[in-house]
DSSP file (Angstrom, degrees, kcal/mol; ACC not computed):
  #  RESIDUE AA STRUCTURE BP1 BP2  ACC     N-H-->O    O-->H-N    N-H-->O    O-->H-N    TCO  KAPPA ALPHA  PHI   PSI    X-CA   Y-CA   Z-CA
    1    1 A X              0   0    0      0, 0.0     2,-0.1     0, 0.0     0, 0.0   0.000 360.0 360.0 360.0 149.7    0.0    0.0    0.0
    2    2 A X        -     0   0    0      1,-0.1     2,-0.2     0, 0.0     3,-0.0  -0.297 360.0-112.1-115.4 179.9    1.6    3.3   -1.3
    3    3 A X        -     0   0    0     -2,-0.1     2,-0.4     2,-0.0    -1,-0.1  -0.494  37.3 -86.0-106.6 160.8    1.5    6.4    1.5
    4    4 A X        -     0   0    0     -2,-0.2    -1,-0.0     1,-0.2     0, 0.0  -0.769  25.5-140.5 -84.7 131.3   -0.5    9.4    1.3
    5    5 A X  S    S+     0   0    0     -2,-0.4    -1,-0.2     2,-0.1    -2,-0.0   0.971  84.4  92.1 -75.4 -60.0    1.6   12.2   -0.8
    6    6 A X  S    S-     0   0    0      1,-0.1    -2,-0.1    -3,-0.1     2,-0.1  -0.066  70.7-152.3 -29.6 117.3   -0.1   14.9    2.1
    7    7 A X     >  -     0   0    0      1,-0.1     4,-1.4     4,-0.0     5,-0.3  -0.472  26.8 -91.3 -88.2-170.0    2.3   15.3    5.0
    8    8 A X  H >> S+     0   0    0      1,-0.2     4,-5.1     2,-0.2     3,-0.5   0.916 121.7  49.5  -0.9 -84.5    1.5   16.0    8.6
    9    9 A X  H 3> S+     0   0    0      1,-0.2     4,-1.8     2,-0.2     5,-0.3   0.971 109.3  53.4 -63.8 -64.4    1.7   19.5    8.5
   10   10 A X  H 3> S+     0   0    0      2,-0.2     4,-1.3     1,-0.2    -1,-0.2   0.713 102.6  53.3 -30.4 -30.4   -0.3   19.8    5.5
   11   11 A X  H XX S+     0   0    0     -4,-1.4     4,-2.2    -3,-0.5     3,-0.8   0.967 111.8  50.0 -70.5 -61.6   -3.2   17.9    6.8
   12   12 A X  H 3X S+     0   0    0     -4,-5.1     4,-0.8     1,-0.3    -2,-0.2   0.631 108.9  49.1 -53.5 -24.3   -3.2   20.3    9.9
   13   13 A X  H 3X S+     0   0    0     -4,-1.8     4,-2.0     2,-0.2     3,-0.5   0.897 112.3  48.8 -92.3 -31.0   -3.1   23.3    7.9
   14   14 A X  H <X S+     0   0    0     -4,-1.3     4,-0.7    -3,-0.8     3,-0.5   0.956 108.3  52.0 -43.2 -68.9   -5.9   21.9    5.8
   15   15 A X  H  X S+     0   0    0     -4,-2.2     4,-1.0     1,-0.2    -1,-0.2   0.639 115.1  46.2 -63.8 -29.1   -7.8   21.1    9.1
   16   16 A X  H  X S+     0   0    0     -4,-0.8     4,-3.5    -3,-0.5     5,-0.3   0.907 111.6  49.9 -66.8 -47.9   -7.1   25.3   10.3
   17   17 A X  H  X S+     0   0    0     -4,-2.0     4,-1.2    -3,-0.5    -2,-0.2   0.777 113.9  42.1 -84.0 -14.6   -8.1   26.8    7.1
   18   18 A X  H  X S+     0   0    0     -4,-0.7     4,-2.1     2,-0.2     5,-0.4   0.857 113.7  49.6 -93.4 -42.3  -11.4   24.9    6.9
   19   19 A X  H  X S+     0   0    0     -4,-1.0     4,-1.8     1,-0.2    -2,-0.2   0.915 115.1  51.0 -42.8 -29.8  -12.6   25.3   11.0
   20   20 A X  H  X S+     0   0    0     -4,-3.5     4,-2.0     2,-0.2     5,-0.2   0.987 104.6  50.2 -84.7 -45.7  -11.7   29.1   10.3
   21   21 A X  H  X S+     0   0    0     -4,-1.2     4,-3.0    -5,-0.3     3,-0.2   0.945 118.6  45.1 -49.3 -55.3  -14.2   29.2    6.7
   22   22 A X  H  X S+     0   0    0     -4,-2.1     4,-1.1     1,-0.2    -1,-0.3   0.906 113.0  51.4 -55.0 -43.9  -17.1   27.6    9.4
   23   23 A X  H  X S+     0   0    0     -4,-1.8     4,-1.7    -5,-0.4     3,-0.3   0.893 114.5  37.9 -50.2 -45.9  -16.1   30.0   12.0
   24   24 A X  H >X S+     0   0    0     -4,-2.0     4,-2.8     1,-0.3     3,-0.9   0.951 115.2  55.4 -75.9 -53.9  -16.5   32.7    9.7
   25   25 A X  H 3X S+     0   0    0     -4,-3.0     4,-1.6     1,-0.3    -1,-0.3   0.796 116.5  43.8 -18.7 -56.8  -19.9   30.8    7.9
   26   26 A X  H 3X S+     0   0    0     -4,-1.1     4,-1.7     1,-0.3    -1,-0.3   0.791 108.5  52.9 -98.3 -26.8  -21.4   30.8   11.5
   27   27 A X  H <X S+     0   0    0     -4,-1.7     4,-1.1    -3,-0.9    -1,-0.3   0.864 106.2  50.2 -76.4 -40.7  -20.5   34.0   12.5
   28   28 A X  H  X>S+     0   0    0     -4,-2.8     4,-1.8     1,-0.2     5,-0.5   0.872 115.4  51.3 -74.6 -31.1  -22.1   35.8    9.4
   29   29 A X  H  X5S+     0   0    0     -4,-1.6     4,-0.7    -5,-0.3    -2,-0.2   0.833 109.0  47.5 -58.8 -34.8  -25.3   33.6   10.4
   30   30 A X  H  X5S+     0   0    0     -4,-1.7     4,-0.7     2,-0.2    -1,-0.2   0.462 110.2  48.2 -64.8 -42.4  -25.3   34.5   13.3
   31   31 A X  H  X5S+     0   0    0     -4,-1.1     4,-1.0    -3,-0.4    -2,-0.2   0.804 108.6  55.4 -86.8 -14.7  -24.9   38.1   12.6
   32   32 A X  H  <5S+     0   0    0     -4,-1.8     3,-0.4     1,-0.2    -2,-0.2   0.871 109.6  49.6 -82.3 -32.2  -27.9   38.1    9.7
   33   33 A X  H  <<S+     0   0    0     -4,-0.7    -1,-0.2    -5,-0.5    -2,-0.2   0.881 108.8  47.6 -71.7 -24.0  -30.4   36.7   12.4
   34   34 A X  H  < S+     0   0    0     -4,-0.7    -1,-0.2     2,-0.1    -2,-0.2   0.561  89.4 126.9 -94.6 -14.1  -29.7   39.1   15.1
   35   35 A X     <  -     0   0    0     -4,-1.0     2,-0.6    -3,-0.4    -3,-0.1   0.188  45.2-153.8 -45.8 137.7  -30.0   42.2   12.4
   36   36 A X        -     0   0    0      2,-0.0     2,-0.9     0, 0.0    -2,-0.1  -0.991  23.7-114.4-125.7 144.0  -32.3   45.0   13.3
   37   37 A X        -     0   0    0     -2,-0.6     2,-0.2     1,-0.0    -2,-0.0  -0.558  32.4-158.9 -59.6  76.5  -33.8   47.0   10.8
   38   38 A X        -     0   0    0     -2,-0.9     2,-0.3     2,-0.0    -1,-0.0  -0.585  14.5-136.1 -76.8 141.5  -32.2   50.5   11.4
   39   39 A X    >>  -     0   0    0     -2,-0.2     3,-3.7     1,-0.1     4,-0.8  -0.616  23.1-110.0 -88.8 150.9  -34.5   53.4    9.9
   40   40 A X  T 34 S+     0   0    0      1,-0.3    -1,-0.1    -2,-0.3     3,-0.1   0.721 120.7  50.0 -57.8 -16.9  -32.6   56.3    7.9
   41   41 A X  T 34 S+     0   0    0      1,-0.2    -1,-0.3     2,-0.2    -3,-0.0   0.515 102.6  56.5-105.3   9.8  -33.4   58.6   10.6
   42   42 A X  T <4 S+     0   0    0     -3,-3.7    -1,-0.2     1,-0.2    -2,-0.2   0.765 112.3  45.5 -84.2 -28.9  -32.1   56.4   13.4
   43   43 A X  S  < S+     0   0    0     -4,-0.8     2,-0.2    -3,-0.1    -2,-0.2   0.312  91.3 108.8-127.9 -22.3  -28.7   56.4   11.3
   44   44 A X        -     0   0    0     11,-0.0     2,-0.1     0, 0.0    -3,-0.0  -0.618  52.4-158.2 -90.0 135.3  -28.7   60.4   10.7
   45   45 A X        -     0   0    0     -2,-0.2     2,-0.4     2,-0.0    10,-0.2  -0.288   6.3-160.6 -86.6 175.5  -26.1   62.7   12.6
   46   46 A X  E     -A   54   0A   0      8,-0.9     8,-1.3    -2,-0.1     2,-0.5  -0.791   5.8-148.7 -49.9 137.4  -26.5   66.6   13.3
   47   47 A X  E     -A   53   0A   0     -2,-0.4     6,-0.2     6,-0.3     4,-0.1  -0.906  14.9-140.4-126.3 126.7  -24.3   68.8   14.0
   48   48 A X    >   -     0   0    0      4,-2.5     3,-2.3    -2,-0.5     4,-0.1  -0.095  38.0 -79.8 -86.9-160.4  -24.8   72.0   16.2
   49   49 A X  T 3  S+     0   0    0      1,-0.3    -1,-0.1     2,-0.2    -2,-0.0   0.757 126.6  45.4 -67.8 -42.6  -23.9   75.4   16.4
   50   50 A X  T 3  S-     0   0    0      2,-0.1    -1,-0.3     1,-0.1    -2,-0.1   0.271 119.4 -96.6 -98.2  35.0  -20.6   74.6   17.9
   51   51 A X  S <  S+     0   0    0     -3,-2.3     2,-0.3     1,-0.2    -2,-0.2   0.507  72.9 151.5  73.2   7.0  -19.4   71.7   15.5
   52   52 A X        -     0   0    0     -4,-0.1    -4,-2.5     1,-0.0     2,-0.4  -0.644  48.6-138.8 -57.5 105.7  -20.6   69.2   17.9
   53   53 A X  E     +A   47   0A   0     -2,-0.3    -6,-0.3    -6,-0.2     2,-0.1  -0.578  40.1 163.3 -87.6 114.3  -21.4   66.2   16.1
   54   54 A X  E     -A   46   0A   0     -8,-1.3    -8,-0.9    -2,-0.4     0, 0.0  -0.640  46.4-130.7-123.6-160.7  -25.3   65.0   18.2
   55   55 A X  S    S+     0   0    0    -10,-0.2    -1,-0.1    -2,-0.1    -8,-0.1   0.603  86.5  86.1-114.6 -11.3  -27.9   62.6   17.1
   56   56 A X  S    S-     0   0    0    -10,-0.1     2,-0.4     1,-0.0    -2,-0.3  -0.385  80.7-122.7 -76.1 163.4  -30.8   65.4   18.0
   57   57 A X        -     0   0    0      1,-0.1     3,-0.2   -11,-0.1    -2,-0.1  -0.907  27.7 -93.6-129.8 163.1  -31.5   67.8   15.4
   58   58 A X        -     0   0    0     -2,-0.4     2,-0.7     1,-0.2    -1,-0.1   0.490  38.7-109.3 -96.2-158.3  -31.3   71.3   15.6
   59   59 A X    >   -     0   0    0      1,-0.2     3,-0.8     2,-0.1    -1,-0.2  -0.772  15.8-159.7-119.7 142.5  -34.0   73.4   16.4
   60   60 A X  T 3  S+     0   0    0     -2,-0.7    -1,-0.2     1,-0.3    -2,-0.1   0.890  87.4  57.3 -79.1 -31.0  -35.5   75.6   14.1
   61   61 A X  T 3  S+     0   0    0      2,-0.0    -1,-0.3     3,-0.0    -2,-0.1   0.622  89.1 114.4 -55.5  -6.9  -37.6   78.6   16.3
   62   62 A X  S <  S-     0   0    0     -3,-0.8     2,-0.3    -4,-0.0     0, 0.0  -0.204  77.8-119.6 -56.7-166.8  -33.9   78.8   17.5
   63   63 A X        -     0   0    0      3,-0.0     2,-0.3     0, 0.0    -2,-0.0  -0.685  28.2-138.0 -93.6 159.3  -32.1   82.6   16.2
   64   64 A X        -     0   0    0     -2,-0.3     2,-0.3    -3,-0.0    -4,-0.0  -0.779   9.2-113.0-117.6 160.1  -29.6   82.0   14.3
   65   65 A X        -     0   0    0     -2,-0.3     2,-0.6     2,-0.0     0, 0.0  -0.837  28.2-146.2 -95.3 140.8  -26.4   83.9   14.5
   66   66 A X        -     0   0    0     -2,-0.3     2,-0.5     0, 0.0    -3,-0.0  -0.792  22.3-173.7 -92.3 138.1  -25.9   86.1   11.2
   67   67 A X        -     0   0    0     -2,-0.6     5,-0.1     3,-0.0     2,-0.0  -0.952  21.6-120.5-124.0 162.1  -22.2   86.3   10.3
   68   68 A X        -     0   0    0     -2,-0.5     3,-0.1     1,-0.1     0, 0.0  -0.498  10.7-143.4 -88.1 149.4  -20.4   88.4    7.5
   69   69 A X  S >  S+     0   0    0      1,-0.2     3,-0.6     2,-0.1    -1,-0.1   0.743 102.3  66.7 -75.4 -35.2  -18.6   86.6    5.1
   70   70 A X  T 3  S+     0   0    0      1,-0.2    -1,-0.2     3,-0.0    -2,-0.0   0.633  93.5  60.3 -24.3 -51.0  -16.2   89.2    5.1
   71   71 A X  T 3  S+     0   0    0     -3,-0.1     2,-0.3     2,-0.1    -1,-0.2   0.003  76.7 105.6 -91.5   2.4  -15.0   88.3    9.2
   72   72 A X    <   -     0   0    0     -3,-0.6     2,-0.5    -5,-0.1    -3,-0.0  -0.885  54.7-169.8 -97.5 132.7  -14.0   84.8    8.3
   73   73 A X        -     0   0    0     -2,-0.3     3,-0.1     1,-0.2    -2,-0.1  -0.887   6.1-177.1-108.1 143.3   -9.9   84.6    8.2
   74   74 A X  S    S+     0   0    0     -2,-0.5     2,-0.3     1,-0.1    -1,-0.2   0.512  70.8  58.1-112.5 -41.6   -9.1   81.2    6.6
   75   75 A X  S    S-     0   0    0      1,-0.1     3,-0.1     3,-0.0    -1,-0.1  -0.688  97.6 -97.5-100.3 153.8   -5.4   82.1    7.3
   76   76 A X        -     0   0    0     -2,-0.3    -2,-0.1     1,-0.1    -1,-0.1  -0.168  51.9 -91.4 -63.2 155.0   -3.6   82.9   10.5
   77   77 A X        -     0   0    0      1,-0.1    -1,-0.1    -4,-0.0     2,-0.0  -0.122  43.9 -96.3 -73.1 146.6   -3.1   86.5   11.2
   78   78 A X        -     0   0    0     -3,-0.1     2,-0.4     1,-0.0    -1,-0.1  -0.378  26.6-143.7 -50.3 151.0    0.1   88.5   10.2
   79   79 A X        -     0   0    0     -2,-0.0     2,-0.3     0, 0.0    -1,-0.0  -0.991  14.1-136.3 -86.9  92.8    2.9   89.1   12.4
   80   80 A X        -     0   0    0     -2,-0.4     3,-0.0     3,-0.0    -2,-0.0  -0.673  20.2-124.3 -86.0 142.7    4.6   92.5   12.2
   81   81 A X        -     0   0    0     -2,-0.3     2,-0.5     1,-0.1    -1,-0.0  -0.136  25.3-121.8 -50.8 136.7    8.3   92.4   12.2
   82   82 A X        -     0   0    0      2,-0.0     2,-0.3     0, 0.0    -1,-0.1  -0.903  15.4-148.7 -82.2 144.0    9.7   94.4   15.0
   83   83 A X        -     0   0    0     -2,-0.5     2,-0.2    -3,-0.0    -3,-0.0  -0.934   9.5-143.8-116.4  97.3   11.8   96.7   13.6
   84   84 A X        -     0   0    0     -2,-0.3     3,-0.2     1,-0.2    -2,-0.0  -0.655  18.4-134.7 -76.5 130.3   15.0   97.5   16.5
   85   85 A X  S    S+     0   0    0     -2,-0.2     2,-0.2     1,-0.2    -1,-0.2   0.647  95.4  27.3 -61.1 -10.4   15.8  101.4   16.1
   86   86 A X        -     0   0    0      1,-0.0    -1,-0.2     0, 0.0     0, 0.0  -0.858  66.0-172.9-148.8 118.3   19.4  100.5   16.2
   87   87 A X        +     0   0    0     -2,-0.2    48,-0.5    -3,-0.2     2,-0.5   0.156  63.1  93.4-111.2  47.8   20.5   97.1   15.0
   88   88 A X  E     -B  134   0B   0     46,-0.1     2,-0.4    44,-0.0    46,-0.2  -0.956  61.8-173.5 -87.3 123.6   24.0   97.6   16.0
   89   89 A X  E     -B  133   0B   0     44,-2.7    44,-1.8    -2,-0.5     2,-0.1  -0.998  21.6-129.5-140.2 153.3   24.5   96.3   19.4
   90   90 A X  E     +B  132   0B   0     -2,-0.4    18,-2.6    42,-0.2    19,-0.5  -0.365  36.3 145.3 -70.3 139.5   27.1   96.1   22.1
   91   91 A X  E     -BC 131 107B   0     40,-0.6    40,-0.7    16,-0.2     2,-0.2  -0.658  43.5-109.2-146.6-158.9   28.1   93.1   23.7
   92   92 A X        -     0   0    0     14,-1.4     2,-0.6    38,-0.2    14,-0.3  -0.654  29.6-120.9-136.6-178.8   31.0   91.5   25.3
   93   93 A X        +     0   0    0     -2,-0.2    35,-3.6    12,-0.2    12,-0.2  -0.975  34.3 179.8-154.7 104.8   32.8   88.4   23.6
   94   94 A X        +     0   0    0     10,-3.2     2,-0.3    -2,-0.6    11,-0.2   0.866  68.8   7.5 -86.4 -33.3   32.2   85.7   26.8
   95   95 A X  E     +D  104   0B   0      9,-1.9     9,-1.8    31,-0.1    -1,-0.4  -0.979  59.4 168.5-159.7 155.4   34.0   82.6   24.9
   96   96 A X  E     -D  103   0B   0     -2,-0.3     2,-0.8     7,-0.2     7,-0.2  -0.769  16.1-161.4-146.3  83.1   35.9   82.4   21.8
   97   97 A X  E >>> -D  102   0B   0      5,-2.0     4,-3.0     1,-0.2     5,-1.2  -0.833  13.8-150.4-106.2 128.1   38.0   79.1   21.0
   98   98 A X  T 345S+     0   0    0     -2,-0.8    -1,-0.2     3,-0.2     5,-0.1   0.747  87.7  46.6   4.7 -70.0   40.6   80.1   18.1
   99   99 A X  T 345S+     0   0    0      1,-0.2    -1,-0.2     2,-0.1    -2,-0.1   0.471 114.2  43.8 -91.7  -8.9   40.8   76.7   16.5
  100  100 A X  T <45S-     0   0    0     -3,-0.6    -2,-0.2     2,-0.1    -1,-0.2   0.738  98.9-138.1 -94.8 -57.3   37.5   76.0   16.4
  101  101 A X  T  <5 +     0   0    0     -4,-3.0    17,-2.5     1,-0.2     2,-0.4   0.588  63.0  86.8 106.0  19.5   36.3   79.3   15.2
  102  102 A X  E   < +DE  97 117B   0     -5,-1.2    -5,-2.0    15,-0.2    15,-0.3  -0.939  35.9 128.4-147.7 155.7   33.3   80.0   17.2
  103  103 A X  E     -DE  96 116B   0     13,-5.3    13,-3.8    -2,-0.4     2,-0.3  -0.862  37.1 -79.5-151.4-166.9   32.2   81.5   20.5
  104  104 A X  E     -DE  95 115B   0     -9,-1.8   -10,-3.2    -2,-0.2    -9,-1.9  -0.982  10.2-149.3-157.7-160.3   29.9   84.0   22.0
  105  105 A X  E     - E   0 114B   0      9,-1.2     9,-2.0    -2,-0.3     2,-0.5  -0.813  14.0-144.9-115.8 140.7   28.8   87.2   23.0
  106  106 A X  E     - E   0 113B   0     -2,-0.4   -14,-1.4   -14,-0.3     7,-0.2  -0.857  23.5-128.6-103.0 148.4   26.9   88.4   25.6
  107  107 A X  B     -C   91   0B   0      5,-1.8   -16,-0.2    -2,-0.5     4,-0.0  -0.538  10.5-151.0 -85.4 144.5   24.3   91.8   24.7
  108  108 A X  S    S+     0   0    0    -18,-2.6    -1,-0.2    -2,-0.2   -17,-0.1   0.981  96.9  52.3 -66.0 -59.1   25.2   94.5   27.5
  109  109 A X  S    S+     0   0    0    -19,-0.5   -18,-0.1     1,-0.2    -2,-0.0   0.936 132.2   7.9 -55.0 -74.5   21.2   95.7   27.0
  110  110 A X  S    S-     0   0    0      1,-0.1    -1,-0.2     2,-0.1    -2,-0.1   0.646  88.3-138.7 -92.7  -4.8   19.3   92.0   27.5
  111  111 A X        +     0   0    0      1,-0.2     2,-0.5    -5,-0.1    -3,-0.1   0.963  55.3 142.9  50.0  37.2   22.4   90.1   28.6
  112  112 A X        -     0   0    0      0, 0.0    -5,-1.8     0, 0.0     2,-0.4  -0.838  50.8-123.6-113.3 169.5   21.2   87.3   26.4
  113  113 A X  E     -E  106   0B   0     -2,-0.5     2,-0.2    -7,-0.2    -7,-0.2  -0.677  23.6-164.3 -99.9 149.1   24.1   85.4   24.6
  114  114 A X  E     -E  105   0B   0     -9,-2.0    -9,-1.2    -2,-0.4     2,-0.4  -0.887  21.9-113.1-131.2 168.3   24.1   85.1   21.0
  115  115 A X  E     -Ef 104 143B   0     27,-0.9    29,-3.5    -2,-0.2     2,-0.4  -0.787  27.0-161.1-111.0 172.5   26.2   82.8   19.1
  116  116 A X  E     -E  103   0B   0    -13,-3.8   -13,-5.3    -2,-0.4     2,-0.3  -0.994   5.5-161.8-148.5 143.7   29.3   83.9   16.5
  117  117 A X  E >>  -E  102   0B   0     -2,-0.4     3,-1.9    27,-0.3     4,-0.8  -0.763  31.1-112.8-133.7 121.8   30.7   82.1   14.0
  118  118 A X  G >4 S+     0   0    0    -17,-2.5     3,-0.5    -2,-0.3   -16,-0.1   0.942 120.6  60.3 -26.5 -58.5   34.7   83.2   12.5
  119  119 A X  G 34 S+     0   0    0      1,-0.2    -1,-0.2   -18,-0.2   -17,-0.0   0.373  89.5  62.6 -88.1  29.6   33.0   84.0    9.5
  120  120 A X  G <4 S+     0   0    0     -3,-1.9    26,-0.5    25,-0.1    -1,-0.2   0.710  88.9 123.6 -96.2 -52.4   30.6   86.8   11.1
  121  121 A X    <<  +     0   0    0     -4,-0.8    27,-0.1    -3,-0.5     3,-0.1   0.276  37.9 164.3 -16.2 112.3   33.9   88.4   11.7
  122  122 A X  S    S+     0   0    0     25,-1.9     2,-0.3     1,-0.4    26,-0.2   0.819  80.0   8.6-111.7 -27.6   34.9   91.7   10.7
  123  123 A X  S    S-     0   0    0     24,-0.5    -1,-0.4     1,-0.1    24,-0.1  -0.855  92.8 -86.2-125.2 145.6   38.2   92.1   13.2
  124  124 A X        -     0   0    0     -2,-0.3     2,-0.6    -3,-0.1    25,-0.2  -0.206  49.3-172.8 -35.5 137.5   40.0   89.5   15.5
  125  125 A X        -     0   0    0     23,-0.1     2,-0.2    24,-0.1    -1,-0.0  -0.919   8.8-171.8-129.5 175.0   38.3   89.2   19.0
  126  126 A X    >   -     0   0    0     -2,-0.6     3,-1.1   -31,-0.0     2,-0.1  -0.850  46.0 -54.7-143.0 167.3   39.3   87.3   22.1
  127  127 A X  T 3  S+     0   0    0      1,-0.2   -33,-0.2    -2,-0.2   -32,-0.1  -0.395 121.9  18.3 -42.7 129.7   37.6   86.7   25.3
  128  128 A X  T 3  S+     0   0    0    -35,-3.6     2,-0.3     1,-0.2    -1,-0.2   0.392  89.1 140.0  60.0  20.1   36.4   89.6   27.2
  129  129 A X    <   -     0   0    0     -3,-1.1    -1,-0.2   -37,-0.1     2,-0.2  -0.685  47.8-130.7 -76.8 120.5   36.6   92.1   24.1
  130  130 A X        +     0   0    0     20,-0.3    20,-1.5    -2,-0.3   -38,-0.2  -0.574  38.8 165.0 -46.1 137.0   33.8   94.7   23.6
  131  131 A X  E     -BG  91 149B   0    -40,-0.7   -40,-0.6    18,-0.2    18,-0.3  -0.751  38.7-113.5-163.7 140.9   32.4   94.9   20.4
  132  132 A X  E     +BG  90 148B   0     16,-0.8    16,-1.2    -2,-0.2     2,-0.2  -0.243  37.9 166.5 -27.5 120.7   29.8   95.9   18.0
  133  133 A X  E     -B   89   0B   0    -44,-1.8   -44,-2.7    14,-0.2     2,-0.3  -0.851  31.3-141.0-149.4-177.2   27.3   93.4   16.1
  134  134 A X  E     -BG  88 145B   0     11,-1.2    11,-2.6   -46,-0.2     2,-0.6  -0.853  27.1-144.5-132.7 141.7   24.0   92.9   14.0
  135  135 A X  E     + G   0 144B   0    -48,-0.5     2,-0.3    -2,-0.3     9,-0.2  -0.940  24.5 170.3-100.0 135.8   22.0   89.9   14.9
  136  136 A X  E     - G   0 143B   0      7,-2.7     7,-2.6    -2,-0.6     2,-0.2  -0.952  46.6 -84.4-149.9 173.1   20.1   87.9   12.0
  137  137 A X  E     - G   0 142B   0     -2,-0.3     5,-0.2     5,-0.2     2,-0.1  -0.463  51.9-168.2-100.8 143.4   18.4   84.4   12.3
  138  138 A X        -     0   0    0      3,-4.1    -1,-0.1    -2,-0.2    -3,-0.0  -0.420  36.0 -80.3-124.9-176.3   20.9   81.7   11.9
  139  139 A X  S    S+     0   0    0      1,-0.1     3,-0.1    -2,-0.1    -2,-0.0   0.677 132.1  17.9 -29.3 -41.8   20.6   78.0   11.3
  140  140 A X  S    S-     0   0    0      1,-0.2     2,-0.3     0, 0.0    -1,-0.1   0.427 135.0 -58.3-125.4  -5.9   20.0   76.9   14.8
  141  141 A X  S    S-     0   0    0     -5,-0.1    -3,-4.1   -26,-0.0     2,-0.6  -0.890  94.6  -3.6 164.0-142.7   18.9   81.0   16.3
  142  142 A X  E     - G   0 137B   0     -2,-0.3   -27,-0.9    -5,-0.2     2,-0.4  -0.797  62.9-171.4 -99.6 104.8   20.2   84.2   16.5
  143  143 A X  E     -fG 115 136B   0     -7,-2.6    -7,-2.7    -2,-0.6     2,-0.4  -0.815  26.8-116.3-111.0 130.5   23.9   84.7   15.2
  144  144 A X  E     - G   0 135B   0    -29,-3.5   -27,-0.3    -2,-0.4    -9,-0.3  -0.572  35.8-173.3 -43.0 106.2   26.0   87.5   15.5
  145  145 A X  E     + G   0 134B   0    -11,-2.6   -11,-1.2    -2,-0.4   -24,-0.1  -0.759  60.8  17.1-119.3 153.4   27.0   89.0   12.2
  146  146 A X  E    S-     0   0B   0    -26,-0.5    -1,-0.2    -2,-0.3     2,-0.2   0.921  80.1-177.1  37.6  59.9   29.4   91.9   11.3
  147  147 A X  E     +     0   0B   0     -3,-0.2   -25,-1.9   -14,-0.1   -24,-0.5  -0.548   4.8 178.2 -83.6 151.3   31.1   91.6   14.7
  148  148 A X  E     - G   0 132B   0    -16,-1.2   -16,-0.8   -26,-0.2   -23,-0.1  -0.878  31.3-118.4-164.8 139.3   34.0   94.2   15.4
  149  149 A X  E     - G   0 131B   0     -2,-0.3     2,-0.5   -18,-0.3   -18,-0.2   0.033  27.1-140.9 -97.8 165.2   36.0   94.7   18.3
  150  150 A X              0   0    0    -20,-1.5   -20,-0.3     1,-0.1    -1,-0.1  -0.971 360.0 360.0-135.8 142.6   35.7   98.4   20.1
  151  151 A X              0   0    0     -2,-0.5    -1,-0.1   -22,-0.1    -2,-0.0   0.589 360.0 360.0-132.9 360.0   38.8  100.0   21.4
């Protein structure tokens, strides 16, 4: 008597894939007998006044609010630049490394530190140097530009 070509593992995967087709068989039978008739207006959403999605719908003696078509912004509002009345400012040059080629400066006025880059550079500096700078928006913030030592 010759063997069956099917091994094991075949049989068994045979034996998954049909228990799952019945699962599925019984499950849909299951789901068409339990069905309830929903009516179109059991199924309909509203939404009120404040984008609130409910199932009541809204009421019509309500007032409505009138708004101008005119007073809707679809885009966010402008920003205006400030404009500094002098955008030379004084600082102090708090670290500086040489070899590296970058440091920075602290502003006298806000005492915030900005950073500077060699090739901001209009004169040498060192550490503790007064000097004169522009700030403009840099890769990573606010970089020192067209730095120059004060004597």
């Amino acid at each position: 008597m010759a063997k069956s070509q099917a091994t094991f593992s075949k049989k068994e995967n045979e034996k998954k894939r049909l228990k799952k087709r019945n699962d599925k068989l019984e499950k849909r039978e299951e789901r068409q007998a339990n069905k309830k008739s929903m009516s179109l207006e059991d199924m309909m959403a509203y939404v009120d006044e404040n984008g609130n999605i409910t199932s009541t719908p809204p009421d019509p003696n309500k007032k409505k609010k009138v708004i101008n078509s005119e007073d809707i912004q679809i885009s966010t509002a402008r920003q205006e630049d400030i404009i500094d009345e002098d955008p030379i400012k004084k600082g102090v040059v708090t670290f500086f490394n040489d070899s590296k080629g970058y440091g920075f400066i602290r502003n006298t006025e806000t005492q915030e530190s900005v950073f500077v880059h060699v090739n901001g550079l209009k004169t040498q500096i060192k550490e503790g140097d007064k000097v004169t700078f522009e700030v403009e928006k840099g890769q990573k913030g606010p970089t020192a530009v067209r730095v120059s030592a004060v004597k």
